[in-house]
C-alpha positions as MATLAB code, in Angstrom:
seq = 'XXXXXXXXXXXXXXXXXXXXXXXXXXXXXXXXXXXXXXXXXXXXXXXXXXXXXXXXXXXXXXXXXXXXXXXXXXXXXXXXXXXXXXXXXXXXXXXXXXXXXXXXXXXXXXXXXXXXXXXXXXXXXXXXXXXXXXXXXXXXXXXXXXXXXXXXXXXXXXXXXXXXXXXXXXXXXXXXXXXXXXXXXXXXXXXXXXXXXXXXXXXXXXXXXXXXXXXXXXXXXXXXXXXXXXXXXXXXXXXXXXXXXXXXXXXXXXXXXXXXXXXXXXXXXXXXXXXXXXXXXXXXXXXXXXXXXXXXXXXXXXXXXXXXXXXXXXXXXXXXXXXXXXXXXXXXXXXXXXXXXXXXXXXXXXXXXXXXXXXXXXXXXXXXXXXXXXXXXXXXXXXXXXXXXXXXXXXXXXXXXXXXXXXXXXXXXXXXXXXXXXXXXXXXXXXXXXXXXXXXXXXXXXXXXXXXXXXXXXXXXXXXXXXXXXXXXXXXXXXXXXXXXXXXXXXXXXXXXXXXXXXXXXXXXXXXXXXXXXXXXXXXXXXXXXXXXXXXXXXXXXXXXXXXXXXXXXXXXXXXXXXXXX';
ca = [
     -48.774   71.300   55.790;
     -51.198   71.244   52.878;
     -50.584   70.538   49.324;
     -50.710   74.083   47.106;
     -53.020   72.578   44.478;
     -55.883   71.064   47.444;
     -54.866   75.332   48.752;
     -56.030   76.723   45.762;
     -59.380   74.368   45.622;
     -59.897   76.028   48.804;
     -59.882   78.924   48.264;
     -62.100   78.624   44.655;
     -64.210   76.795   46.589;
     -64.588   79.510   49.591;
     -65.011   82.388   46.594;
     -68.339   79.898   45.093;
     -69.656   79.832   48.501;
     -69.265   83.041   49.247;
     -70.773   84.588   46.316;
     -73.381   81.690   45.772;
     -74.306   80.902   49.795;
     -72.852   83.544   51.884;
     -73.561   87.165   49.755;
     -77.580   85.903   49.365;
     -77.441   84.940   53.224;
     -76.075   88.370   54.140;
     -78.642   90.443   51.862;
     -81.484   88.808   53.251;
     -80.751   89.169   57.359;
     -77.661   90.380   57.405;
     -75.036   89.891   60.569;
     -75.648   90.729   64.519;
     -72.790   93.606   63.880;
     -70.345   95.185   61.399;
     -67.149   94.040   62.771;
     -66.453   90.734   64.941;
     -63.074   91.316   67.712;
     -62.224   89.647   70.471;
     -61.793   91.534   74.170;
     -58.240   92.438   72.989;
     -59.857   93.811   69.753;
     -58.002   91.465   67.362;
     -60.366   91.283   64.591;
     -61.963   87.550   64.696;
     -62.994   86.262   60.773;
     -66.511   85.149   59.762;
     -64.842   81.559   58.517;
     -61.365   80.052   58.778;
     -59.750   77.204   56.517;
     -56.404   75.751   55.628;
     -55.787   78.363   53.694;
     -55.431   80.673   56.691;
     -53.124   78.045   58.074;
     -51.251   77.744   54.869;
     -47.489   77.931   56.050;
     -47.953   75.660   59.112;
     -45.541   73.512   59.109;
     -47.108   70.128   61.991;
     -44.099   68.895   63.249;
     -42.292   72.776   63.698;
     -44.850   74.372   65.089;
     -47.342   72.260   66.493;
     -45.323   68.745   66.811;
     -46.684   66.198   69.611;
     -47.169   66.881   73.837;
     -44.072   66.437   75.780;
     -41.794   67.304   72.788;
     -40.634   70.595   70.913;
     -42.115   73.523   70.466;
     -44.812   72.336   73.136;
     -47.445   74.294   71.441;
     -49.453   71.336   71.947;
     -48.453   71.048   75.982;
     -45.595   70.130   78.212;
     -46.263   66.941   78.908;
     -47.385   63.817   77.107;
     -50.444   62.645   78.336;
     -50.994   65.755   79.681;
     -54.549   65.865   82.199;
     -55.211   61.932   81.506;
     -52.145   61.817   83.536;
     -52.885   63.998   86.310;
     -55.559   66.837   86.360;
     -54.348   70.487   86.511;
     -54.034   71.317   90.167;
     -56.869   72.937   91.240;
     -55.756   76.207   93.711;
     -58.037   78.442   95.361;
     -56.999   81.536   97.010;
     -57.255   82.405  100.648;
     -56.142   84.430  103.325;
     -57.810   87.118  105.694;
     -57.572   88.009  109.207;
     -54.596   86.086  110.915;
     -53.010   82.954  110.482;
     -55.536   81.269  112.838;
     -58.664   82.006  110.394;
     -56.363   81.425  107.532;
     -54.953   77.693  108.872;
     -58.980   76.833  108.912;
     -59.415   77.699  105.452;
     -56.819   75.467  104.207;
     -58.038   73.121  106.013;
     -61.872   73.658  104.778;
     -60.198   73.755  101.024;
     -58.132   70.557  101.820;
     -60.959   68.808  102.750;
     -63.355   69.859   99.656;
     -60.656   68.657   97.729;
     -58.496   71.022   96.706;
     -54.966   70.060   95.309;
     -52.801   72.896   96.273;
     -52.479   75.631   98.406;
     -52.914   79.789   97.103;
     -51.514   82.069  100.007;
     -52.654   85.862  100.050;
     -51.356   88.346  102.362;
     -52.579   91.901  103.497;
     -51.084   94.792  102.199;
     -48.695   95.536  105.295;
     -46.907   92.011  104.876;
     -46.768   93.031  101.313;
     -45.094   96.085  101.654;
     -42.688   94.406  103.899;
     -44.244   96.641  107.119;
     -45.075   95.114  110.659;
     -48.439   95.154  111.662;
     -47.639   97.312  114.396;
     -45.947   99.907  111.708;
     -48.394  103.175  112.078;
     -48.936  102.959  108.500;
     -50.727   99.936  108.902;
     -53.255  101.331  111.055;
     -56.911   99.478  109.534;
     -55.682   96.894  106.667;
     -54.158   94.749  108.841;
     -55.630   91.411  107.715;
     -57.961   93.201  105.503;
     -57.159   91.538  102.125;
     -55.408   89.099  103.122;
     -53.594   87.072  106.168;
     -50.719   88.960  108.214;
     -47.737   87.833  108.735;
     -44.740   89.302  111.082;
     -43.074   86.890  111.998;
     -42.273   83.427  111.945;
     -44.605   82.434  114.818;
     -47.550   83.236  112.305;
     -46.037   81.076  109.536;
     -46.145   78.253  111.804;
     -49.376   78.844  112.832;
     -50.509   79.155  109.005;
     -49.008   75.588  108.709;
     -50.405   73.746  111.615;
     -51.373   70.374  111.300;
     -50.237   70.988  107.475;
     -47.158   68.706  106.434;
     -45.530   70.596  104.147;
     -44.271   67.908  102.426;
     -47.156   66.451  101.232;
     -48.960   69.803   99.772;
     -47.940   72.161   96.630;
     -48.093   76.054   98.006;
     -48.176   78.766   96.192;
     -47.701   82.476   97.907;
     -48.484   85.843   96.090;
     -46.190   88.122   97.080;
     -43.793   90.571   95.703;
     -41.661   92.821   97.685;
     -41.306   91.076  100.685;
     -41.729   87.740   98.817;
     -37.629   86.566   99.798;
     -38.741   86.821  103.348;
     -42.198   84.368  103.292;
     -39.716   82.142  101.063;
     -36.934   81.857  104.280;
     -40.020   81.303  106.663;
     -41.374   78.545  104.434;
     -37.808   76.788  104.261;
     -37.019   77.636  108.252;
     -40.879   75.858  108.429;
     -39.927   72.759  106.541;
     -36.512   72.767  108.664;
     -38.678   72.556  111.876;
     -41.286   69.858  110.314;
     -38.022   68.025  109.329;
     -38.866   67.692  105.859;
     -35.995   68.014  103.418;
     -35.779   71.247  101.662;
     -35.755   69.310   98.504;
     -38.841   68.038   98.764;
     -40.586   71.356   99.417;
     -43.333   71.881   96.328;
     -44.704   75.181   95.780;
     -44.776   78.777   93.903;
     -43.121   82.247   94.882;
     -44.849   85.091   92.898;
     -41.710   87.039   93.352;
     -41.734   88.948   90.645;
     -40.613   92.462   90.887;
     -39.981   93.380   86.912;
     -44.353   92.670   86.782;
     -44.875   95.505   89.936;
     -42.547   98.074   88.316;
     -44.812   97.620   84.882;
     -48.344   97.247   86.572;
     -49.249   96.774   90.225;
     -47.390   98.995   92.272;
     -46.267   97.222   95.046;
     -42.459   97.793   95.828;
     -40.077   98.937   98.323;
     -36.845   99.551   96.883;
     -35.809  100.613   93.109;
     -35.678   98.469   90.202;
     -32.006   97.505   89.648;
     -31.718   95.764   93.867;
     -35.003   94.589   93.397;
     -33.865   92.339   91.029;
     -30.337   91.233   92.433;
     -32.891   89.765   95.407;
     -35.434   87.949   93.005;
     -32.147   86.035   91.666;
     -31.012   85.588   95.338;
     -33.762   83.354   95.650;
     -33.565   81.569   91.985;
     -30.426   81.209   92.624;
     -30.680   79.697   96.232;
     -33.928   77.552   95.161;
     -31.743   76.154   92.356;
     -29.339   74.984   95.008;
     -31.530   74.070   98.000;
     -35.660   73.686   96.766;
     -34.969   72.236   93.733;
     -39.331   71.086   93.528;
     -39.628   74.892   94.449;
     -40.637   77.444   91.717;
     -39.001   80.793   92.996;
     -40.430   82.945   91.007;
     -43.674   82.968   89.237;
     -43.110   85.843   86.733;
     -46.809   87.313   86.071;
     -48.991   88.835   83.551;
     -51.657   88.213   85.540;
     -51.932   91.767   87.021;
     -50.500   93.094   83.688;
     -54.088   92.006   82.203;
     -55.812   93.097   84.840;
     -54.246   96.616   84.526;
     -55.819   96.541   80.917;
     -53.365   95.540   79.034;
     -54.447   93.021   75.830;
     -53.753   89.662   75.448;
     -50.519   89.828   73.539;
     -49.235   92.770   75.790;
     -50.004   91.199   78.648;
     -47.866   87.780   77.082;
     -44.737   90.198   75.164;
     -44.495   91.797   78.443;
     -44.248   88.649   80.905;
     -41.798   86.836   78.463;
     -39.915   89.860   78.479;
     -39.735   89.848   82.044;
     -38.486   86.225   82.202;
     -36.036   86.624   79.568;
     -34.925   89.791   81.965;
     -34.607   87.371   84.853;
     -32.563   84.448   82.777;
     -30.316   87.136   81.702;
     -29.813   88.437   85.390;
     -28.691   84.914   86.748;
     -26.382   84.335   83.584;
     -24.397   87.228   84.351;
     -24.750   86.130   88.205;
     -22.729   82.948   86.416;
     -25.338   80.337   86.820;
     -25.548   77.882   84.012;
     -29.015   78.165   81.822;
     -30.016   74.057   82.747;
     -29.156   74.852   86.157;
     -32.037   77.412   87.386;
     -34.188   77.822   83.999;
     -36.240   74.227   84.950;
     -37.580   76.164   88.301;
     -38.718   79.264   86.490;
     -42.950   79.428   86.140;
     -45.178   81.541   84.578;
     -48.606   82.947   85.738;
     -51.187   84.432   83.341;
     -55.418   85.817   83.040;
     -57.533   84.207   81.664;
     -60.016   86.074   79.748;
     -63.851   86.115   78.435;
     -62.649   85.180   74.707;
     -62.406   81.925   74.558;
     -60.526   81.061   71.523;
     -58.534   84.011   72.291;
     -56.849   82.726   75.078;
     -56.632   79.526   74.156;
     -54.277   80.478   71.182;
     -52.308   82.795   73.614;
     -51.340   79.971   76.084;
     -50.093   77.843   73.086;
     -48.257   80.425   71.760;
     -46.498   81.118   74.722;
     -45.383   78.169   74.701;
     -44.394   77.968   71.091;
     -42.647   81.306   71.918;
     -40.426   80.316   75.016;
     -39.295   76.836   73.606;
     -38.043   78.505   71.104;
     -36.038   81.921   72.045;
     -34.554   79.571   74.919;
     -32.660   77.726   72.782;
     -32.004   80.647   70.123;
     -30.945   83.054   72.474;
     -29.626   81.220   75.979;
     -28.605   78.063   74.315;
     -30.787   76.065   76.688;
     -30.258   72.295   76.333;
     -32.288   70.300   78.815;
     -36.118   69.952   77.698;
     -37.380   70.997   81.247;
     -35.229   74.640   80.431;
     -37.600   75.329   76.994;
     -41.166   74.295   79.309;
     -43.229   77.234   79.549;
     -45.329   75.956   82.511;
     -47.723   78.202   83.798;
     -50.756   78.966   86.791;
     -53.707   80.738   85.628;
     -56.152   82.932   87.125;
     -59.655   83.697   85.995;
     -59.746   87.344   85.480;
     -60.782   89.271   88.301;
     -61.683   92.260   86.075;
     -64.414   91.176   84.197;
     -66.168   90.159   87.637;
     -69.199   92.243   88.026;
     -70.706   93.533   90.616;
     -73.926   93.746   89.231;
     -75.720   90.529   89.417;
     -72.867   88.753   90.145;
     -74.536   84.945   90.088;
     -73.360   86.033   86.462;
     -69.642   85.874   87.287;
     -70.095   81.559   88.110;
     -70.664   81.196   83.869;
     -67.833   83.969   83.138;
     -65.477   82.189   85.378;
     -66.713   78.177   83.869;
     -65.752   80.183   80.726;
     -62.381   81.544   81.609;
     -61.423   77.882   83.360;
     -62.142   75.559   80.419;
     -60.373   77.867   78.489;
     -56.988   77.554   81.013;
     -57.566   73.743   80.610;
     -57.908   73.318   76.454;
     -55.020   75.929   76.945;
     -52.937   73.149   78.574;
     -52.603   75.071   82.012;
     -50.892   73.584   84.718;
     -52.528   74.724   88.359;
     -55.975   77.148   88.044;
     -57.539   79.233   90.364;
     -61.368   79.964   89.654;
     -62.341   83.142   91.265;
     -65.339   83.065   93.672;
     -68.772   85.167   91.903;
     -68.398   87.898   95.014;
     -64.882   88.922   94.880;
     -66.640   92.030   92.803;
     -68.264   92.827   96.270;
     -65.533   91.410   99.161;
     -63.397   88.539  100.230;
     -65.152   85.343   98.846;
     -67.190   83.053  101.320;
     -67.295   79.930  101.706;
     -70.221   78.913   99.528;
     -68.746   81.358   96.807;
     -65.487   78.866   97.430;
     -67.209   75.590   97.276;
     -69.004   76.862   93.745;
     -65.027   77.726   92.175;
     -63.529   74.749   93.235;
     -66.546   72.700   92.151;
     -66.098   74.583   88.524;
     -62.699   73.172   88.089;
     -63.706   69.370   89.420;
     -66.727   69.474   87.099;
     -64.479   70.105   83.792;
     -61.892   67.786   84.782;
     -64.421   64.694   85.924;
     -67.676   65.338   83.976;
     -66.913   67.830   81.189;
     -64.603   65.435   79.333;
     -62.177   68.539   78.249;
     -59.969   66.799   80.212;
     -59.411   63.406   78.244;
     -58.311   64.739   75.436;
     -54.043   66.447   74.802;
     -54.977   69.658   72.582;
     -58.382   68.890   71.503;
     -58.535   72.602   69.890;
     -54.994   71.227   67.942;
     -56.011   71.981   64.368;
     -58.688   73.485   64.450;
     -58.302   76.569   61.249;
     -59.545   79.477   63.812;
     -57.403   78.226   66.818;
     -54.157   77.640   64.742;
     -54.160   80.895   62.888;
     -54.935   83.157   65.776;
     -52.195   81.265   67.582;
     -49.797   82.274   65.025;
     -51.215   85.856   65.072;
     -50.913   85.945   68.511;
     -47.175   84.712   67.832;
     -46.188   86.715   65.183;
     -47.268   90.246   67.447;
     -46.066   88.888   70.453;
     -42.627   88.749   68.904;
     -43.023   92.106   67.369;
     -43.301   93.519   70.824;
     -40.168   91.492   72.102;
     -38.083   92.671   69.515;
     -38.947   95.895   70.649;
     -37.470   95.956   73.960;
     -35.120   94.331   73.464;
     -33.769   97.058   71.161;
     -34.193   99.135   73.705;
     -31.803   97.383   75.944;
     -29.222   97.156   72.776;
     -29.570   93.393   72.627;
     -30.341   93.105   75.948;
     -33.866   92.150   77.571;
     -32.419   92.846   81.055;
     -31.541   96.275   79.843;
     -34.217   96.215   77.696;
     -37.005   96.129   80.209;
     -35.172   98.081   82.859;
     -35.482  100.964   80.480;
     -38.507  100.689   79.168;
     -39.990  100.918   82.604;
     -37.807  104.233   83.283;
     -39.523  105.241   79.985;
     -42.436  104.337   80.734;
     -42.999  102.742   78.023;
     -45.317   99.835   79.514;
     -47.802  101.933   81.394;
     -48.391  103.864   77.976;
     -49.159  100.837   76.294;
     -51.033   99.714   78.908;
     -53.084  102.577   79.480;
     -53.866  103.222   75.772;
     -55.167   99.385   75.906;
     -56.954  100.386   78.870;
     -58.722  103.631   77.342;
     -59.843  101.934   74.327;
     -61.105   99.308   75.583;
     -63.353  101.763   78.313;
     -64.442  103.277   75.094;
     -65.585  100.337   73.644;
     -67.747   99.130   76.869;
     -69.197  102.474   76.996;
     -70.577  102.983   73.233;
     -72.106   99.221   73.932;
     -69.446   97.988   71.138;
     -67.884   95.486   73.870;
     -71.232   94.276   76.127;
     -70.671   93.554   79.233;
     -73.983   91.276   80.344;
     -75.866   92.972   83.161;
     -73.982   96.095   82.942;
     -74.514   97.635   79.711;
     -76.629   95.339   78.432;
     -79.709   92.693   79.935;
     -79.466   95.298   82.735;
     -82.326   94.837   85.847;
     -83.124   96.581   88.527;
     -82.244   94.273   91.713;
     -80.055   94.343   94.961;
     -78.895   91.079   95.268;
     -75.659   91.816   97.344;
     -74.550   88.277   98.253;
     -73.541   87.087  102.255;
     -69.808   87.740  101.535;
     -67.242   87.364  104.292;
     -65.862   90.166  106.455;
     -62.577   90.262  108.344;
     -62.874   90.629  111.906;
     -62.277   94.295  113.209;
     -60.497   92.827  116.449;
     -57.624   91.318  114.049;
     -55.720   93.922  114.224;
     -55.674   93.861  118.136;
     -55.227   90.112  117.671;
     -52.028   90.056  115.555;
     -50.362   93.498  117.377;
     -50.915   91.500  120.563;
     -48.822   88.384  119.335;
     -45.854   90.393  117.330;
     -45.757   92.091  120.551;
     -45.582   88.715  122.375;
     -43.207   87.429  119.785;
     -40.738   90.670  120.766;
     -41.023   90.230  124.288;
     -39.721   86.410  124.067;
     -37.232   86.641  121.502;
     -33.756   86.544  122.160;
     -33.062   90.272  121.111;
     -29.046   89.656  120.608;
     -29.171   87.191  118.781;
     -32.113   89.139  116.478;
     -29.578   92.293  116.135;
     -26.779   89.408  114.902;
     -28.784   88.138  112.049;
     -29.728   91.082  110.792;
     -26.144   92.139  110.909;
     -25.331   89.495  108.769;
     -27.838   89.743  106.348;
     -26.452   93.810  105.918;
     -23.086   92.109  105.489;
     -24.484   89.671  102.698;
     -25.780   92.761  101.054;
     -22.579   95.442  101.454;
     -20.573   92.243   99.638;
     -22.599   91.669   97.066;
     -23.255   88.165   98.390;
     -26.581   85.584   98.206;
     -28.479   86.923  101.219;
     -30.858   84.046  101.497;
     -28.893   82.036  103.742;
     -28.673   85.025  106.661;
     -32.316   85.786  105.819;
     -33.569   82.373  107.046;
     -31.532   82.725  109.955;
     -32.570   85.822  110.799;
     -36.557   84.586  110.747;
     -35.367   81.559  112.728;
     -34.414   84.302  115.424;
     -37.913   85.603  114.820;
     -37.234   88.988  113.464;
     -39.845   90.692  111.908;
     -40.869   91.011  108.386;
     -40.173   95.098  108.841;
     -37.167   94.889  110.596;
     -35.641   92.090  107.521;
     -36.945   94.564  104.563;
     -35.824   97.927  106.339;
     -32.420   96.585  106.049;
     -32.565   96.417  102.408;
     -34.222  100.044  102.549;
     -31.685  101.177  104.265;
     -29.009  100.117  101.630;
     -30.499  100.785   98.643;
     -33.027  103.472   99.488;
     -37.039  103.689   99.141;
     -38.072  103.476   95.271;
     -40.603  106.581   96.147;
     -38.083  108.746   97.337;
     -35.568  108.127   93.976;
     -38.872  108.767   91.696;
     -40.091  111.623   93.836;
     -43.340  110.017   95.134;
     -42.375  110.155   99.147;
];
């Protein structure tokens, strides 16, 4: 992009400063430390220039918004179009508390809808499952059965809002609820708008949640790509995360190899199911952290970006634009919340946020400043959600495609970021002989991942703890102080609440006609057929969330016993 004789005045140029402005500066005062690094410890130069960006070629790697690679955004205008949608997460207790939230969120403002569910509905258990015994509605909103999905919705047209649901597991089943939902509302299934986490590749590698071993796991997260593809075609079936691979410890680029591996895993999977690339690959969406360094991130969304457009053409021969979009959600990250003084955590998170948006993300959730200490209030709420409407309406970041497009520092550690990322990919997928399906399936029997992860993880502990990495208000600017915020807590009659209507649900259901579905959906499964169809039939009978997954249990067998942990 720059001519090699202006290059090499550059770089003459940076060798007079240094020695003539720079080498006097540092003998008289010196720097605040030896060696500069970002959270992921990539080390972060004093001073970048075109010479760092030397073999950029504008129009193949950075080009304009809307058009290949997209390393400068998916869409043209980008946010002077339409802002980012602003989601904020909520669920607790049961779907009655939950339905008010939304409703509180809806009327602050909020553009989209973030579901989170307790850990039985999770796991795919009932609430009435002895192994639930004190976390029903704990962390999030339980949900059995149908009944509470249409209490969750009430006076909520489903048709008019974007919902997103974090789930894993158990996510096929909250996906035939939300389409038997729409059915009863009588809005068309193709104009349902939302986000399935579904993303079962992500648990394997970093948060633990599953109920039956890898390989079935992910014949029933294509079940649902390829049903959405057919029936929910606004509907984004899968949200394949790095997210919780970050917030396991992983780096940056780890935490971005390993999600694009796991979505080139999932392409693969509905290509051999004999679904054609154009067909499904428009739905797929991506969810990622975002992190304290700044320009760090930044370069790490773009590059994703850069990195998708590309290796879906090279390697699936997608065609259609929409099938080389990397479009993405992004989180604040909940691990570098603090506990201590955690009024600290609303300038981490206004960080994190207008670092998503110069990014080019495409829905944010802002975490509350308590979540360190409990479920966030409602004041904690109002303060995230404000965060995001303040940088889109007052901040300006929002007016601009790209604004960090360009700039030396931003453009070379994108192409660092690149350049590793790809390193790791290659990896795998040698592992899988060509194959990222195969790939990823044995690096996780391997366990390959968690010992990347974990070494991540260790040094960066070791980092925090020799004061290398500071951590305001815990290692450093420390106080003495007990300033434990009003933070929200669930109920302890919820449990009694939601046994008491499952129970009710039971005792009015039409039994026979419960056994029938979930006949067929065992049917679907012994023939190796889509099993979405008999799943929403089966909720439409109102059988339970346990009594759906223990079918698949029962066919493929628990993932604990088959690695020894039941």
């Amino acid at each position: 992009m720059y001519d090699e004789d202006d290059l090499a005045s550059i770089r003459d140029a940076r060798e007079e400063w240094e020695a003539e402005t720079l080498d006097p500066a540092l003998d008289r005062h010196g720097e605040r430390k030896e060696r500069f690094a970002t959270v992921s410890n990539l080390d972060v130069d004093r001073l970048y220039t075109p010479a760092d960006v030397a073999d950029l070629d504008y129009l193949d790697d950075l080009g304009f918004p809307g058009e290949e690679p997209f390393t400068r955004g998916v869409y043209p205008t980008m946010y002077r179009g339409r802002t980012w949608t602003m989601r904020q997460f909520a669920g607790f207790g049961t779907a009655t508390e939950t339905n008010e939230r939304f409703h509180y969120l809806i009327d602050e403002g909020q553009t989209g809808l973030s579901t989170a569910f307790d850990m039985p509905t999770l796991m795919g258990k009932d609430s009435d499952d002895p192994l639930t015994d004190g976390e029903v509605g704990k962390e999030g909103v339980a949900v059995d059965t149908l009944r509470d999905m249409e209490i969750l919705f009430e006076g909520i047209d489903v048709g008019e809002v974007s919902t997103s649901f974090t789930i894993n597991p158990s996510a096929p089943v909250i996906y035939a609820m939300y389409v038997a939902i729409a059915d009863q509302q009588g809005v068309p299934r193709e104009e349902l708008r939302g986000t399935l986490q579904n993303d079962m590749l992500k648990e394997f590698i970093a948060q633990k949640e599953w109920v039956i071993p890898p390989e079935p796991s992910l014949d029933l997260v294509t079940d649902v790509i390829e049903f959405a593809a057919a029936e929910t075609p606004k509907f984004n079936p899968v949200s394949v995360s790095g997210y919780h691979i970050r917030e396991a410890g992983s780096t940056a680029i780890q935490e971005l190899a390993f999600t694009l591996a796991d979505g080139f895993a999932y392409v693969e999977d509905a290509l051999d199911r004999g679904m054609a690339v154009d067909e499904f690959a428009p739905q797929l969406s991506f969810f990622f952290n975002c992190h304290n360094s700044f320009f760090e991130e930044i370069a790490k969304f773009r590059a994703a970006r850069r990195i998708y457009a590309r290796l879906m053409d090279e390697w699936y021969d997608a065609d259609a634009a929409a099938s080389k979009q990397l479009k993405f959600h992004t989180q604040t990250a909940g691990q570098s919340l603090t506990a201590q003084q955690p009024l600290n955590n609303v300038a981490r998170v206004t960080i994190q946020a207008l670092a998503g948006v110069l990014g080019g993300t495409q829905s944010l959730h802002t975490n509350s400043f308590d979540e360190a200490l409990a479920l966030p209030g409602e004041k904690a709420v109002r303060v995230a959600l404000r965060t995001q409407q303040i940088i889109a309406e007052e901040s300006g970041a929002a007016d601009i495609v790209d604004p960090m497009g360009g700039s030396f520092a931003v453009e070379a550690l994108t192409d660092e970021t690149e350049r590793k990322t790809l390193e790791y990919l290659a990896e795998i997928r040698e592992m899988g002989d060509g194959s990222m399906r195969e790939g990823v399936l044995t690096a996780l029997e391997r366990g390959y991942f968690h010992r990347e992860i974990q070494e991540a993880s260790y040094e960066y502990q070791e980092r925090v703890e020799s004061g290398e990495e500071v951590v305001v208000g815990v290692n450093r600017f420390t106080i003495e102080e007990d300033t434990r915020p009003d933070i929200l807590k669930v109920d302890e009659t919820v449990e009694e609440r939601q046994r008491d209507r499952l129970a009710d649900v039971k005792n009015e259901r039409d039994d026979e006609a419960v056994a029938d579905a979930l006949a067929r959906i065992e049917d679907a499964v012994d023939a190796g057929e889509n099993t979405m169809p008999a799943m929403i039939e089966a909720v439409k009978a109102y059988a339970t969330m346990g009594e759906i997954m223990r079918v698949f249990e029962e066919a493929h067998g628990s993932y604990e016993e088959e690695i020894g942990m039941a």
